[in-house]
N, C-alpha and C positions, 0 to 999 in steps of 0.2 A: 298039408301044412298044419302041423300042431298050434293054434292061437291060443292063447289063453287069458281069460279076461278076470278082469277084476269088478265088482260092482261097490259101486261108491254112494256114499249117503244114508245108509244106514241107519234106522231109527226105531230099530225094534229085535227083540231076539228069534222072533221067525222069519226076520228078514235075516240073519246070520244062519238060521239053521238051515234054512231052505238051499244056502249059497255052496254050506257046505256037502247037503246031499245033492248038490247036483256038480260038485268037485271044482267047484271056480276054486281061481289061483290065490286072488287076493279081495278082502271085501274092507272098505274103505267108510273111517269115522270121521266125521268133519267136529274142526274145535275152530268156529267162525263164528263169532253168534249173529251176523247178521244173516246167515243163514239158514232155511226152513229147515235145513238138515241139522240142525249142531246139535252136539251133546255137550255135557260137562262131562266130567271124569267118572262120575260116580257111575250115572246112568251108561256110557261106553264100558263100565267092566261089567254089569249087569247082562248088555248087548253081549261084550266078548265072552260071557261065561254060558251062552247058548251052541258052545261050539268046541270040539277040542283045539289045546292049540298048536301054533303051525308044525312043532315037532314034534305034536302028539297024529300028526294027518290032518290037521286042517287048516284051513285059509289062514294066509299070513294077514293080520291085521295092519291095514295103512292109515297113518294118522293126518289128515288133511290140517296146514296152518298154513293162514295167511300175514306173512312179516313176525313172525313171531321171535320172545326172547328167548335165553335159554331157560329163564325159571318160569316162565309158559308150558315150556313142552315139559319141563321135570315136575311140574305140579301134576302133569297128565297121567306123565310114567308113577310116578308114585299111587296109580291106581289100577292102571292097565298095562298090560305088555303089549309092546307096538312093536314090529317088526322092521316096520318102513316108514319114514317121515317123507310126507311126498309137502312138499315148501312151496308159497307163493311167495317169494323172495328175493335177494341179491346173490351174486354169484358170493361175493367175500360172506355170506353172513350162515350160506348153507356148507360153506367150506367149515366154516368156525363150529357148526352145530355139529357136522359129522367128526369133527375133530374129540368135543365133548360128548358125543352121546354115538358112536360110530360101535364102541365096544360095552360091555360089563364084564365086570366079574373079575375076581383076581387074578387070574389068567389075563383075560379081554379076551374069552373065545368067544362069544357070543357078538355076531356082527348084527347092525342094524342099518340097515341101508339110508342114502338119502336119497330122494327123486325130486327133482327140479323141475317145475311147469311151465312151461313154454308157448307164449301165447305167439300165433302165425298171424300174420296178415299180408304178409308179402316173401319176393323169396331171400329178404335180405333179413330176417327174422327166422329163417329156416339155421339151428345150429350146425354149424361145421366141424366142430371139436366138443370132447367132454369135458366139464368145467373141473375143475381141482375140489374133490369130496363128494360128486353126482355121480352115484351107481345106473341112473336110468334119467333120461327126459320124456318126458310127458307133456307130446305139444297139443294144443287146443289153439281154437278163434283167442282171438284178442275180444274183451267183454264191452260193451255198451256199458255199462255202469261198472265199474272201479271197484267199489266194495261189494262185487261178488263175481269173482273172479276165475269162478268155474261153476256148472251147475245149469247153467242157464240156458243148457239144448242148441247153441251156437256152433253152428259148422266152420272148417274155412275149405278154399279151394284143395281139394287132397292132389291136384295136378303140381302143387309146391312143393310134393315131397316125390320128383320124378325121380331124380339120383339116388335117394334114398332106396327108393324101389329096384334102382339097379344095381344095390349093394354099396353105395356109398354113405349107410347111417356110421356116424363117428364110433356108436356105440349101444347099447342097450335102448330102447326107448319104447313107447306105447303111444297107441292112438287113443285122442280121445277127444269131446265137442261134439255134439249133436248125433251123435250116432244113438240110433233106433232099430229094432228089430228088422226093419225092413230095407235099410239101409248100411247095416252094418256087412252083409258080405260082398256089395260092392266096396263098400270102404275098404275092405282089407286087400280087395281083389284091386283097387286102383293105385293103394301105396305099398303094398308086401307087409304089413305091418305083422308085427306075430305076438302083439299084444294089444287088447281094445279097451277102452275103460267108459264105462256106462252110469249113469246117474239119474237124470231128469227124464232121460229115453226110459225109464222101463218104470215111470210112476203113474198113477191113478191119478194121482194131486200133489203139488211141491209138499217132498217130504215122506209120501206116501205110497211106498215099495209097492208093484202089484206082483202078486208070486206068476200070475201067466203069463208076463212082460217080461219079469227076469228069466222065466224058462225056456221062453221063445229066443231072447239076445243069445242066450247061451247056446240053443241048438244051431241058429241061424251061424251063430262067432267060428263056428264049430264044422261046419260044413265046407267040403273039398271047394276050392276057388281056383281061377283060373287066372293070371295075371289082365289087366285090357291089354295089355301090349301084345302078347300072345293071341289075341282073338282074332 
C-alpha cells in the first residue's frame, strides 16, 4: 500500500529540505500563535523557500488555521503559496473559504484545496459524507484544551474507523493524533488509512523537528502492512 504522509509543524528550512529529500507528500505551516509551532508569513516563505515547489517536485505546502477569516489567510497568501488550507473550522465557513480562495489566476486553473479537521471521540463523530468545499478530512482525538487543537500527540480509539477500513471512507481523508514512529504502522494497518499526518510524534521538544524522528515515521509510514482483520 502506497501511504503517504505529511509532516506538520514546521519551523525551520532543514526541516522542509529534509522532508523533501526524503519525498513526503506534504509538509505543514501552522498560523496559530498559540502554538510552539506558528509562523507568521514572513518567516513560512523563508521556510517554503528551502524547497522547490509542489510543481516544481516538491512537497505541497499545507497551511494549518484555526477559525480563521478570509483576510487572515490572504494576508498569509500574500507571502507564501500554500497549496492546501487544512481549517480548524465550521463546515459553512470552509465552504465559503474554498469558494474564495479554491482557485487563482485568470483562468482559475490553479486549485488549492481545503482539508477539514475532524476531531473523534466516538463513533457519532466519525463523518459519513464530504462537506460542501472539503477535498480531504483529517480526523484526530478531540483536544483537552480548545486552543490547540492539534499538535498535542493525542490518539483516539482507531477501532472508530472499522467501516472505514472496509471501504466505507465518504471520501479522501488522512490519519492523524498521536502517531509516532513506533506506532504508526499499526495505525495504518488498524484503519487502512493511505495517508498519516505527524507533528509532535517526530519532535525532540514542542516545536523542534528531530530529522532521525521524521526519517524513522517516514520509513516506518512506508512499510508493507497487513490489515488486523486479515491476521
Amino acid at each position: 500500500m502506497n501511504v503517504q504522509v505529511k509532516i506538520c509543524g514546521l519551523t525551520t528550512p532543514s526541516d522542509l529540505a529534509l522532508c523533501h529529500q526524503l519525498g513526503v507528500a506534504w509538509v505543514g505551516l501552522v498560523f496559530h500563535p498559540p502554538s510552539p509551532r506558528a509562523l507568521n508569513a514572513g518567516r513560512a516563505a523563508v521556510i517554503s523557500a528551502a524547497a522547490p515547489p509542489a510543481s516544481q517536485g516538491g512537497p505541497k505546502r499545507v497551511g494549518l488555521f484555526v477559525k480563521p477569516t478570509l483576510a487572515t489567510i490572504q494576508a498569509v497568501l500574500d507571502h507564501v503559496q500554500l497549496d492546501v488550507l487544512q481549517l480548524y473550522t465550521s463546515l459553512e465557513q470552509a465552504a465559503m473559504l474554498q469558494q474564495a480562495l479554491g482557485r487563482e489566476g485568470l483562468g482559475g486553473e490553479v486549485r488549492r484545496e481545503v482539508w477539514l479537521s475532524r476531531a473523534i471521540k466516538s463513533k457519532a463523530d466519525v463523518p459519513s459524507a464530504m462537506a460542501k468545499g472539503v477535498a480531504r478530512w483529517v480526523v484526530e482525538a478531540k483536544p483537552a484544551n480548545q486552543a490547540m487543537p492539534g499538535g498535542a500527540g493525542q490518539r483516539f480509539d482507531w477501532g472508530l474507523l472499522s467501516d472505514w477500513r472496509q471501504g466505507g471512507a465518504p471520501g479522501p481523508w488522512m490519519l492523524a493524533g498521536g502517531l509516532n514512529p513506533s506506532n504508526v504502522g499499526r495505525a495504518i494497518a488498524a484503519t487502512g488509512a493511505v495517508a498519516v499526518d505527524v507533528s509532535s510524534g517526530v519532535e525532540s521538544a514542542p516545536g523542534v523537528k528531530s530529522p532521525a524522528l521524521i526519517k524513522a515515521f517516514v520509513e516506518q509510514a512506508r512499510q508493507p502492512s497487513t490489515p488486523l482483520g486479515a491476521r
